[in-house]
FIVEX-382467 format. One record per residue (C-alpha): residue number from 1; chain; residue in three letters; y, x, z. Coordinates in steps of 0.001 Angstrom, whole numbers. Layout:
BEGIN
guke seq:NUM mol:A type:ALA north:Y east:X up:Z
...
END
This chain:
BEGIN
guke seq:1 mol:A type:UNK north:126865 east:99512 up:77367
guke seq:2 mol:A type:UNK north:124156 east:97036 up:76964
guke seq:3 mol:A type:UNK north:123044 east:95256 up:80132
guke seq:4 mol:A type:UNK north:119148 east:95766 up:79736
guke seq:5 mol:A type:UNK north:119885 east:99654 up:79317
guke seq:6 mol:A type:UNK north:116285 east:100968 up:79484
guke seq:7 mol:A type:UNK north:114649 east:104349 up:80714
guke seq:8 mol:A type:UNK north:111750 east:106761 up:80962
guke seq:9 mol:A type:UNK north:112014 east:109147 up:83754
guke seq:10 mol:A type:UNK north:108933 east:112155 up:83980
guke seq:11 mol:A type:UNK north:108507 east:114205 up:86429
guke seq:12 mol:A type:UNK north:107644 east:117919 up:84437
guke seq:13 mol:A type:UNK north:105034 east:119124 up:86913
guke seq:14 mol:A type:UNK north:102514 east:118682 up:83453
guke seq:15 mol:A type:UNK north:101404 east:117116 up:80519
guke seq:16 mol:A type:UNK north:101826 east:113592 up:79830
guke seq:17 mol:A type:UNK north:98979 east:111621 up:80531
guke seq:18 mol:A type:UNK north:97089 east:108535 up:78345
guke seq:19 mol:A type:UNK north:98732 east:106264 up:81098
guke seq:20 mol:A type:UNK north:101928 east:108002 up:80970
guke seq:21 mol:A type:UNK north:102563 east:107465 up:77586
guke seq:22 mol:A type:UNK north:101449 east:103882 up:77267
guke seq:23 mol:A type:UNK north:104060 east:103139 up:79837
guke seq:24 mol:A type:UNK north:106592 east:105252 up:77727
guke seq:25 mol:A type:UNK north:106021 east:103280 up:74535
guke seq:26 mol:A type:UNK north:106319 east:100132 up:76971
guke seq:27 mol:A type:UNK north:109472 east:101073 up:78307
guke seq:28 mol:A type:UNK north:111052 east:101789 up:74217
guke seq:29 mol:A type:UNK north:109361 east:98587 up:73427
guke seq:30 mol:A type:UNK north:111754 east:96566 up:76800
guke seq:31 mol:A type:UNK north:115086 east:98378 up:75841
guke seq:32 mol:A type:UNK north:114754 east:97985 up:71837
guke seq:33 mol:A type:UNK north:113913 east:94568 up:71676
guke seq:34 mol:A type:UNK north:116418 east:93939 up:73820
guke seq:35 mol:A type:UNK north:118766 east:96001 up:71769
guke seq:36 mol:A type:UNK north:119869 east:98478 up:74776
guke seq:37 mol:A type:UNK north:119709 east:101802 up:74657
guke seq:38 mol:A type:UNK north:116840 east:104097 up:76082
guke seq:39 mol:A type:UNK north:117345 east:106922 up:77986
guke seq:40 mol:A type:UNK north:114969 east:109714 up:78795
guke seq:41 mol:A type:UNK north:115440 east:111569 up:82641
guke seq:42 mol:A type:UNK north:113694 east:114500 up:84122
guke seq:43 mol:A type:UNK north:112742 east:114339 up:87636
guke seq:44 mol:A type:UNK north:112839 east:117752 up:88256
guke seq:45 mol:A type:UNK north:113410 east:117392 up:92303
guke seq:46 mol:A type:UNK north:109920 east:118977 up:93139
guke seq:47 mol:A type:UNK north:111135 east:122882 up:92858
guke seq:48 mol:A type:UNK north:107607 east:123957 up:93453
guke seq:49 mol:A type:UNK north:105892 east:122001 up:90898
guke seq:50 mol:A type:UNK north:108629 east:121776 up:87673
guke seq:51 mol:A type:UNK north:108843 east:123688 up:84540
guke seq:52 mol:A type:UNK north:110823 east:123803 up:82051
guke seq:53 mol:A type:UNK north:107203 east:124381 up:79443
guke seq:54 mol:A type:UNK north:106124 east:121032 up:80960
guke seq:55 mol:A type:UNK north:109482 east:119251 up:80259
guke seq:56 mol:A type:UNK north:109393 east:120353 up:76747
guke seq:57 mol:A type:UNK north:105899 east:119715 up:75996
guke seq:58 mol:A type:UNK north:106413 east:115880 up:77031
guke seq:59 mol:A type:UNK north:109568 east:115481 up:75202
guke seq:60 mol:A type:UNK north:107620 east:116110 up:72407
guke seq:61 mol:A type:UNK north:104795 east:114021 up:72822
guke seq:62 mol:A type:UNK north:106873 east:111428 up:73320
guke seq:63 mol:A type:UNK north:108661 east:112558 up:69834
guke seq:64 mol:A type:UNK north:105305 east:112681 up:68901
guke seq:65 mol:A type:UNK north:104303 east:109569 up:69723
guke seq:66 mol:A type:UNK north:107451 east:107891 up:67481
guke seq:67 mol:A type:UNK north:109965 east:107466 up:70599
guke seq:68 mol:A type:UNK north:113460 east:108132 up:69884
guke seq:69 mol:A type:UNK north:115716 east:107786 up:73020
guke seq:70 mol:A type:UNK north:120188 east:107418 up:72799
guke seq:71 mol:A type:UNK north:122328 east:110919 up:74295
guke seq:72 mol:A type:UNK north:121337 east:113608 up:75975
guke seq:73 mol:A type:UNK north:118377 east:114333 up:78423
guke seq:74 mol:A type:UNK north:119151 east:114186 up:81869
guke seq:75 mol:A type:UNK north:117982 east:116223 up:84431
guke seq:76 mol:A type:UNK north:118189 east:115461 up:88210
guke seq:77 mol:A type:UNK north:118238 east:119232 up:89193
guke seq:78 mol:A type:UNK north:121654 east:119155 up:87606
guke seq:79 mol:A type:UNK north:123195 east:116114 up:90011
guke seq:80 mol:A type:UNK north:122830 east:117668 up:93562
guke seq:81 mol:A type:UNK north:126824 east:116444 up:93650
guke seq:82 mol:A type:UNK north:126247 east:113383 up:93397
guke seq:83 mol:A type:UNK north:123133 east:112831 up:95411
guke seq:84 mol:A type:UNK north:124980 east:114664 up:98371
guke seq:85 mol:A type:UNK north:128112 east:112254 up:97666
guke seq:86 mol:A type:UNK north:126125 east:109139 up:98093
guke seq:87 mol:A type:UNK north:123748 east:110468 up:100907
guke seq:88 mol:A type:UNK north:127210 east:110763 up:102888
guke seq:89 mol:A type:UNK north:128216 east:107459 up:102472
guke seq:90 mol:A type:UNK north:124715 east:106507 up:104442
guke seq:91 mol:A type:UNK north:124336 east:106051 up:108196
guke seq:92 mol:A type:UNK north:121440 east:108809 up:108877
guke seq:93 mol:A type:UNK north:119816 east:111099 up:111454
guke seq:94 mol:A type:UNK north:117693 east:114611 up:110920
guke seq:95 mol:A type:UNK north:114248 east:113820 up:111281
guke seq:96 mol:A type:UNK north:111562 east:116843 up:112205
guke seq:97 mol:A type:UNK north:108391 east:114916 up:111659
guke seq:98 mol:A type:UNK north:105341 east:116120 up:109410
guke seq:99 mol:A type:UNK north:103554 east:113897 up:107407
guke seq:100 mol:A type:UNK north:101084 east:114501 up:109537
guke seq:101 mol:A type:UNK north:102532 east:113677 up:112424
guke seq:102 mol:A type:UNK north:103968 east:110403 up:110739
guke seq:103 mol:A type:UNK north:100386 east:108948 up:109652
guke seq:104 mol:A type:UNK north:98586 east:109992 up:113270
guke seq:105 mol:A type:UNK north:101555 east:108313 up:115124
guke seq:106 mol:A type:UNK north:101443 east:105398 up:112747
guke seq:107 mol:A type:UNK north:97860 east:105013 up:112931
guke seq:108 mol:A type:UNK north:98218 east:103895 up:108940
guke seq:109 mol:A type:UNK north:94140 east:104453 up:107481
guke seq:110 mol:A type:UNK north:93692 east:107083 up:105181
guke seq:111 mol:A type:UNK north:95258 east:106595 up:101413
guke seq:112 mol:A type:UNK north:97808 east:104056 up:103366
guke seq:113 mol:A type:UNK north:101598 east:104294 up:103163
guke seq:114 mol:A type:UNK north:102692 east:104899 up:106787
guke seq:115 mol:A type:UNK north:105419 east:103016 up:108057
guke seq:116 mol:A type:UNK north:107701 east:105682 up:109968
guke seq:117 mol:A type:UNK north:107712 east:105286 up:113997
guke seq:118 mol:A type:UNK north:111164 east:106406 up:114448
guke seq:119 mol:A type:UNK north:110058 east:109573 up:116412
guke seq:120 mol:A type:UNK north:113208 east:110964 up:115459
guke seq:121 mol:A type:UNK north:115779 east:108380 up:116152
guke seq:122 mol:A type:UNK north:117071 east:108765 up:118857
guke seq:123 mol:A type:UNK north:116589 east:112342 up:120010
guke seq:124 mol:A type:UNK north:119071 east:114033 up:121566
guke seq:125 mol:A type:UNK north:121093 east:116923 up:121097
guke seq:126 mol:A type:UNK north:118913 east:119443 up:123249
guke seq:127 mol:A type:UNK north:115955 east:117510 up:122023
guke seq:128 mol:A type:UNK north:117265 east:118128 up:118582
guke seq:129 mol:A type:UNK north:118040 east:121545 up:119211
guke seq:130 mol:A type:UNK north:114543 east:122735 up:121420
guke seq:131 mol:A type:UNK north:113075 east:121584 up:117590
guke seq:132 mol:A type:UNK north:115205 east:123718 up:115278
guke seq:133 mol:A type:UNK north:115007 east:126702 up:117551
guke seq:134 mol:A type:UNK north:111045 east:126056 up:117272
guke seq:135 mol:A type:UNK north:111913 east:126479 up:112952
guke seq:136 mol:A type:UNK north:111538 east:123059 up:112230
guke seq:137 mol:A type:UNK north:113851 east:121969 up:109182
guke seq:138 mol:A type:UNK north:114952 east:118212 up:109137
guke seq:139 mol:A type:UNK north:114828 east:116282 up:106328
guke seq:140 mol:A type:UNK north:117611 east:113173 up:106737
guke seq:141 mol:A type:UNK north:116407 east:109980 up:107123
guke seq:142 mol:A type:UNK north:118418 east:106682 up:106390
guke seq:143 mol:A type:UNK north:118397 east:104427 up:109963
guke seq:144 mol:A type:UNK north:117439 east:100724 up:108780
guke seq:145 mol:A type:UNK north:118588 east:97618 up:110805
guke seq:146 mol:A type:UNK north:115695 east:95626 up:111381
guke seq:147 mol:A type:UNK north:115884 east:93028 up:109529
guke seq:148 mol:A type:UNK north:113772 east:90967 up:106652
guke seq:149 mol:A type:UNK north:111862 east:92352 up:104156
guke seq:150 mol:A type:UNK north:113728 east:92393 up:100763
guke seq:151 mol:A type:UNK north:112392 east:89984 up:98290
guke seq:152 mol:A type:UNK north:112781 east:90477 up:94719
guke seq:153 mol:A type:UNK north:110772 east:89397 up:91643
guke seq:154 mol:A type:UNK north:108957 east:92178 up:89306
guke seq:155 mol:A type:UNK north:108475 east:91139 up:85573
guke seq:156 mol:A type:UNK north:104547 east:90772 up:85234
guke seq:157 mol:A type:UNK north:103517 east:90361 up:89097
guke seq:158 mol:A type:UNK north:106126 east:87856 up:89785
guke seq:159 mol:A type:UNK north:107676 east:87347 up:93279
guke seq:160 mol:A type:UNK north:107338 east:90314 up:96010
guke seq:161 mol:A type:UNK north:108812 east:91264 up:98934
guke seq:162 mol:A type:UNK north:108299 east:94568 up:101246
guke seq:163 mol:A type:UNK north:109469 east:95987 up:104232
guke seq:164 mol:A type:UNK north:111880 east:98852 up:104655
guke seq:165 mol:A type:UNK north:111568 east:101480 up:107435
guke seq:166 mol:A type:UNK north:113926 east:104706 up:107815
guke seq:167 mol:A type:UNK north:113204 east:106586 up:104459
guke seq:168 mol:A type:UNK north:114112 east:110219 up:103783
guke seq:169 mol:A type:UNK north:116934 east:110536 up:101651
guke seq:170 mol:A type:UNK north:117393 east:114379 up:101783
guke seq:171 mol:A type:UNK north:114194 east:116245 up:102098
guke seq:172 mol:A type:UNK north:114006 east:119680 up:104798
guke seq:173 mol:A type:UNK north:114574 east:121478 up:101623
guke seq:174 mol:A type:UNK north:117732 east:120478 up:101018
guke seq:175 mol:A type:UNK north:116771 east:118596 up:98014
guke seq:176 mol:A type:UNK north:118042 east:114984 up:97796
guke seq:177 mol:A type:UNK north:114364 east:112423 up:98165
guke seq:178 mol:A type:UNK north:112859 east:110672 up:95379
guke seq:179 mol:A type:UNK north:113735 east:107457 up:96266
guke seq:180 mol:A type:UNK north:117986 east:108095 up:97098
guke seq:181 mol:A type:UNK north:117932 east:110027 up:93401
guke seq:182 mol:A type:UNK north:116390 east:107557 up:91541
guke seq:183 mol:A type:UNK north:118734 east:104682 up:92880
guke seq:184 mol:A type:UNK north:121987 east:107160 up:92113
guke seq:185 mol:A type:UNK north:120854 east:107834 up:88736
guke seq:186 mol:A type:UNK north:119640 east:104267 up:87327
guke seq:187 mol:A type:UNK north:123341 east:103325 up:88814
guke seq:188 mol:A type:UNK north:125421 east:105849 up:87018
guke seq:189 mol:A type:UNK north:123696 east:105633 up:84184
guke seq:190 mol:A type:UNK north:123830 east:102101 up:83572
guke seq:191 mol:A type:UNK north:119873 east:101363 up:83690
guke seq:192 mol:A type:UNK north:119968 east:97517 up:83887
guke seq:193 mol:A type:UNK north:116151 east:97436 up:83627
guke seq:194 mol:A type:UNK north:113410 east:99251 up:85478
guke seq:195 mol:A type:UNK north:110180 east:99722 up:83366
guke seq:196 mol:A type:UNK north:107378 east:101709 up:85521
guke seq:197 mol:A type:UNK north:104063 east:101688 up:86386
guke seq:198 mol:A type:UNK north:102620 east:99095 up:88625
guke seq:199 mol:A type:UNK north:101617 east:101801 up:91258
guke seq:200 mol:A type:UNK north:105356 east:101865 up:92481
guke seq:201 mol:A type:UNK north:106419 east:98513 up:92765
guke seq:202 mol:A type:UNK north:106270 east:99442 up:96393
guke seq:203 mol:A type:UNK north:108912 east:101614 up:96252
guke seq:204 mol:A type:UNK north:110865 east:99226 up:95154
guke seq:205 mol:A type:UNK north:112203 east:97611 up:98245
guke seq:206 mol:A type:UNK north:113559 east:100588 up:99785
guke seq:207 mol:A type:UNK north:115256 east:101218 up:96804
guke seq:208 mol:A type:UNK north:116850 east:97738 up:96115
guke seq:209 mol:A type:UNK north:118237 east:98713 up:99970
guke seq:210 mol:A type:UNK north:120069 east:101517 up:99369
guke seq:211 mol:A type:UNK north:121625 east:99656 up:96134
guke seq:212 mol:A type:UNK north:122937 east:97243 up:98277
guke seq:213 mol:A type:UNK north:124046 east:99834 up:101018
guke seq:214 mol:A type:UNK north:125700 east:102012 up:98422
guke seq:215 mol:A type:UNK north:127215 east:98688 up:96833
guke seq:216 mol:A type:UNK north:125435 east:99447 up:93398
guke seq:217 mol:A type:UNK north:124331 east:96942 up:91045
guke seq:218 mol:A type:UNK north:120671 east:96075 up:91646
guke seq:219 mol:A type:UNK north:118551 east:96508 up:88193
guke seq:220 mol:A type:UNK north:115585 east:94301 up:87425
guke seq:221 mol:A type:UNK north:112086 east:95763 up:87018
guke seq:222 mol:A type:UNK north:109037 east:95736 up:85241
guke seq:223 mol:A type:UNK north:105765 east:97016 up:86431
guke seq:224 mol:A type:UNK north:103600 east:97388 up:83929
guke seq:225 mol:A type:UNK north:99685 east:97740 up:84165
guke seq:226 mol:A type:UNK north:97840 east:101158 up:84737
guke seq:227 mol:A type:UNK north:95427 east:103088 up:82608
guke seq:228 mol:A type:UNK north:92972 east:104019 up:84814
guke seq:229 mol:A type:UNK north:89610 east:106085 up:84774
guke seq:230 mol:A type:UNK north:86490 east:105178 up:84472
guke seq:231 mol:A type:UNK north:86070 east:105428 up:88025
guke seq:232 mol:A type:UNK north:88636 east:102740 up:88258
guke seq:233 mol:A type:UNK north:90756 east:105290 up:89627
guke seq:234 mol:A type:UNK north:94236 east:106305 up:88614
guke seq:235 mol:A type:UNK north:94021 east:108256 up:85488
guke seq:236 mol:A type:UNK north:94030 east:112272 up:85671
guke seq:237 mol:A type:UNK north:92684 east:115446 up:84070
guke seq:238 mol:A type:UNK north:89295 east:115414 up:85966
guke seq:239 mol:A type:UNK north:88415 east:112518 up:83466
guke seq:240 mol:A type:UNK north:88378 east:114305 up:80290
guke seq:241 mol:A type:UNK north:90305 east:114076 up:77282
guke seq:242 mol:A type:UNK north:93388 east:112460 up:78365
guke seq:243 mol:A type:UNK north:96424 east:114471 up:76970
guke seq:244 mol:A type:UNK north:97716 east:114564 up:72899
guke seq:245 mol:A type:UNK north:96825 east:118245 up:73391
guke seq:246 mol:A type:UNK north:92951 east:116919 up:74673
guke seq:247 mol:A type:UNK north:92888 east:114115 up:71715
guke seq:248 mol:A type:UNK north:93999 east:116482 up:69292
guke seq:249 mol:A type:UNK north:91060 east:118898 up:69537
guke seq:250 mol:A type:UNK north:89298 east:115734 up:69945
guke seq:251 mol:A type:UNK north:90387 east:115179 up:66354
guke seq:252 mol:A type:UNK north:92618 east:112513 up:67038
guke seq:253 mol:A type:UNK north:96553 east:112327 up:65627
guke seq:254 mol:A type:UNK north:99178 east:111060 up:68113
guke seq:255 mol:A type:UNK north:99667 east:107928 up:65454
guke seq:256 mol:A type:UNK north:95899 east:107291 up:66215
guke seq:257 mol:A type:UNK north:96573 east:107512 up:69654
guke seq:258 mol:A type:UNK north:99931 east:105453 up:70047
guke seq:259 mol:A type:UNK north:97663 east:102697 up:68024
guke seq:260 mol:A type:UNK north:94935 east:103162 up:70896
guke seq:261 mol:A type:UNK north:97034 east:102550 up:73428
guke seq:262 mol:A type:UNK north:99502 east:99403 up:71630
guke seq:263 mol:A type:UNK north:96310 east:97921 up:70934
guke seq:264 mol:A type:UNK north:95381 east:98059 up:74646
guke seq:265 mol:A type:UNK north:98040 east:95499 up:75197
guke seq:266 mol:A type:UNK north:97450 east:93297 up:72675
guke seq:267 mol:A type:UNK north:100345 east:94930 up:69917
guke seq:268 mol:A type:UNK north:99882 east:96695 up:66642
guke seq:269 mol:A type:UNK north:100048 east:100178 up:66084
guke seq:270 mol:A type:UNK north:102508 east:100534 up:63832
guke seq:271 mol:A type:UNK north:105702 east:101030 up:66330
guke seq:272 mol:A type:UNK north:107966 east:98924 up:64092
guke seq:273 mol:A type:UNK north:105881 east:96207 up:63739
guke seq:274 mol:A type:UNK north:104990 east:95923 up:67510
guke seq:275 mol:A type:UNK north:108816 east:96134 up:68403
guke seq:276 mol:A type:UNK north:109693 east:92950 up:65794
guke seq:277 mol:A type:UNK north:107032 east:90934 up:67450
guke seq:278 mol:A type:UNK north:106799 east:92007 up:71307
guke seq:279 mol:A type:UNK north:107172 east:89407 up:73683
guke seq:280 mol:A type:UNK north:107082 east:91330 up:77399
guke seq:281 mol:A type:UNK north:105471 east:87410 up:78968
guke seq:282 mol:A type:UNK north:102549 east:88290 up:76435
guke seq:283 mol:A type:UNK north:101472 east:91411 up:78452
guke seq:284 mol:A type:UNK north:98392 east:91494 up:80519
guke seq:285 mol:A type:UNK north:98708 east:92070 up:84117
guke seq:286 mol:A type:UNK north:95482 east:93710 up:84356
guke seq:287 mol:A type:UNK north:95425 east:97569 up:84263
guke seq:288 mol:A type:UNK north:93077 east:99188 up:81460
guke seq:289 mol:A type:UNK north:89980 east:100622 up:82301
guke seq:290 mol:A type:UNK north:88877 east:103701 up:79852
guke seq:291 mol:A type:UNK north:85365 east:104001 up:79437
guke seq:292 mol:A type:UNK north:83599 east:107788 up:79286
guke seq:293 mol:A type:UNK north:83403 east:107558 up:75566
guke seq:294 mol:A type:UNK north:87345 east:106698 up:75505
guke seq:295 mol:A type:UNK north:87800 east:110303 up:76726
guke seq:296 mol:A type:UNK north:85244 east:111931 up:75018
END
């Protein structure tokens, strides 16, 4: 198993985005020329929201597109044993909060990732049970010594370091949290490089935690710019054409597009030829912004 292991992980709640699969053919282009393998996984955690149309349409886009990827698609809806196995390995304590509840207590302004209070932490066990007779459903949250922030470095953005508070690591579902799944998975499947999208390198904190808590080997990560709007807003279906379904009755093939979008990082659009010479340090940092004729 290679140590730079490589992986793109959707979430099937719809079509693949413009941005979505620029950072696809980013994270092929990080495992190949490294000569790792890359590994596709579905994060299928969000019952309400996943289908199995959406998963196939984006597996083939990204076929479409020219990405190959090494065994079999993984899907996190299948590793609820494992999730539970690690989440009980973890000191933690049911938590009855809303998000609401969390962001007024917090006092975080709007669009803001609240910090959580610890409302929860140290109820008691009438407190705990006046709230579940009430029909609130705790989620589990992971209790954090205070302590430092973690400090790591992210390929592209350099040094960082961010604060972890008590995260959910099972939701009141039932359903193991984004954030404890994603740490599990990268683990046991030997992902020894992180490529993403720059939006979650603040995630990335609480999840170099629970690789240390859970004794797992940290990966290393890349954060790669955005495609963003014209709005200079994250990139969505509101702006127009911005699916291979949209370019295609636009009149545009998915080579076309994959060229569009390897050209919007300086590479050629010939996959082959951009894998023999990409150099990741030769990236921008700066995120793309489409203009309204891009999407037309």
């Amino acid at each position: 198993m290679a140590a730079h292991d490589g992986r793109y992980a959707p979430s099937p709640s719809g079509p693949l985005h413009l941005g979505n699969l620029r950072t696809a053919l980013l994270a092929w282009l990080f495992a190949r020329s490294a000569g790792a393998r890359f590994l596709v996984r579905i994060e299928d955690l969000d019952r309400g929201r996943s289908r199995r149309e959406h998963e196939a349409r984006q597996l083939a886009d990204l076929a479409a597109i020219g990405l190959d990827w090494d065994g079999e698609v993984v899907r996190q809806s299948e590793r609820a044993e494992l999730y539970d196995a690690a989440i009980a390995r973890l000191d933690t304590y049911p938590c009855y909060c809303t998000r609401a509840e969390i962001r007024e207590a917090s006092q975080a302004p709007h669009g803001a990732l609240p910090r959580y209070p610890g409302t929860c932490r140290e109820l008691t066990a009438a407190q705990r049970a006046e709230r579940e007779a009430a029909g609130r459903r705790p989620a589990l949250r992971l209790r954090v010594a205070p302590g430092p922030a973690v400090a790591f470095t992210a390929r592209l953005l350099g040094p960082q370091r961010g604060p972890v508070d008590d995260l959910v690591v099972r939701r009141n579902d039932g359903t193991a949290a984004y954030n404890l799944a994603v740490v599990v998975d990268d683990a046991d499947q030997g992902v020894g490089e992180v490529v993403r999208g720059a939006d979650l390198v603040d995630a990335t904190p609480s999840q170099l935690h629970l690789h240390d808590l859970l004794g797992l080997p940290r990966p290393t990560y890349a954060h790669v710019p955005l495609v963003l709007g014209p709005d200079g807003s994250r990139l969505a279906k509101r702006h127009g054409s911005v699916t291979l379904a949209d370019r295609a009755a636009a009149g545009e093939t998915p080579e076309r597009v994959r060229a569009r979008l390897l050209a919007s990082v300086g590479l050629p659009g010939d996959l082959e030829e951009a894998l023999r010479i990409f150099d990741p340090g030769s990236l921008p940092c700066e995120p793309t912004m489409l203009t309204p004729e891009d999407l037309r």
